[in-house]
LOGU-888338 format. One record per residue (C-alpha): residue in three letters; x, y, z. Coordinates in Angstrom, 2 decimals. Example, Ala and Ser with C-alpha at 12.3 -4.5 7.8 and 13.67 -1.06 7.14 Angstrom:
% LOGU-888338
REC   res         x         y         z
REC   Ala     12.30     -4.50      7.80
REC   Ser     13.67     -1.06      7.14
% end
This chain:
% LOGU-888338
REC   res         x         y         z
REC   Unk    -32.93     -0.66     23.51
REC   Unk    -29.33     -0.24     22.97
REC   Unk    -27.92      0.29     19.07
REC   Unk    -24.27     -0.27     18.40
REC   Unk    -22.66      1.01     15.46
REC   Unk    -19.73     -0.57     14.86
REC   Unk    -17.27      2.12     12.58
REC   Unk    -14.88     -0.60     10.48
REC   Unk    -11.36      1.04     10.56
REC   Unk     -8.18     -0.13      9.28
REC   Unk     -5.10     -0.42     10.99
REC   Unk     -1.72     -1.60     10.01
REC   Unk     -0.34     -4.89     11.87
REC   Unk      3.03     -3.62     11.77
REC   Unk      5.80     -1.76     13.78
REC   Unk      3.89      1.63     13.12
REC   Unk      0.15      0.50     14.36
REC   Unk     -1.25      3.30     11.74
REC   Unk     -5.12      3.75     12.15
REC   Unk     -7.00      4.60      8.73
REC   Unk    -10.57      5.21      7.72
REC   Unk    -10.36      3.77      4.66
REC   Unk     -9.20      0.57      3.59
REC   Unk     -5.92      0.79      1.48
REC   Unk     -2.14     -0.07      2.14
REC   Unk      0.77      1.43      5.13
REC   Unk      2.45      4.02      3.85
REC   Unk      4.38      4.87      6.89
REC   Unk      8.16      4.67      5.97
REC   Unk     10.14      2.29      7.42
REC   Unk      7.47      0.42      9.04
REC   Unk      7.78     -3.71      8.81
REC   Unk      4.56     -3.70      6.73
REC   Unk      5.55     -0.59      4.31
REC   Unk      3.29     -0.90      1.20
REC   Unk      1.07     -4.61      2.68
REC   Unk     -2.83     -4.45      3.46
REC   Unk     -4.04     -2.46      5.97
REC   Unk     -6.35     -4.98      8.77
REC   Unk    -10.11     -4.31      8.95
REC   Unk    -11.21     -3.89     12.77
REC   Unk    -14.28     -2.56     14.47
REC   Unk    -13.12     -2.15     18.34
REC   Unk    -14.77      0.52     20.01
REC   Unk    -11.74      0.83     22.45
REC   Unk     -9.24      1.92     19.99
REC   Unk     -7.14     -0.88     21.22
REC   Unk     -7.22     -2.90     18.08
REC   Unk     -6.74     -5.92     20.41
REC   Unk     -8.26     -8.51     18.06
REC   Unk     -5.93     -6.90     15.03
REC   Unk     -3.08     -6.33     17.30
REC   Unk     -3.03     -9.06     19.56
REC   Unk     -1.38     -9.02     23.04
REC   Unk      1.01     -5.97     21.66
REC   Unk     -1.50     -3.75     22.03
REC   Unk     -2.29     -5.10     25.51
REC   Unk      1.51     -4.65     26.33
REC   Unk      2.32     -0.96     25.20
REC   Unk     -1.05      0.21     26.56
REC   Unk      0.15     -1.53     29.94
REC   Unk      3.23      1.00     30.11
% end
């Protein structure tokens, strides 16, 4: 029997891609979504993919 725990994370959909435990806002400076809602996502791959979209597909491609 296989068990997958899925561990929700929270990562921030803008220039900065910041990766938190917690929910909460960005507080990266300068980042396009300074200060907005951080995105709940439960990958396993770290690739945020369904968060990200194809930009995470693209910058892990370089």
């Amino acid at each position: 029997m296989l068990v997958f725990i899925l561990m929700t994370h929270y990562v921030c959909t803008g220039d900065c891609e910041a990766e938190e435990s917690k929910a909460g806002v960005c507080m990266a400076a300068g980042c396009t979504k300074e200060g907005e809602p951080l995105v709940a996502c439960t990958c396993e791959d770290g690739l945020h993919e369904k968060v990200l979209g194809d930009n995470a597909l693209e910058e892990n491609d370089e």
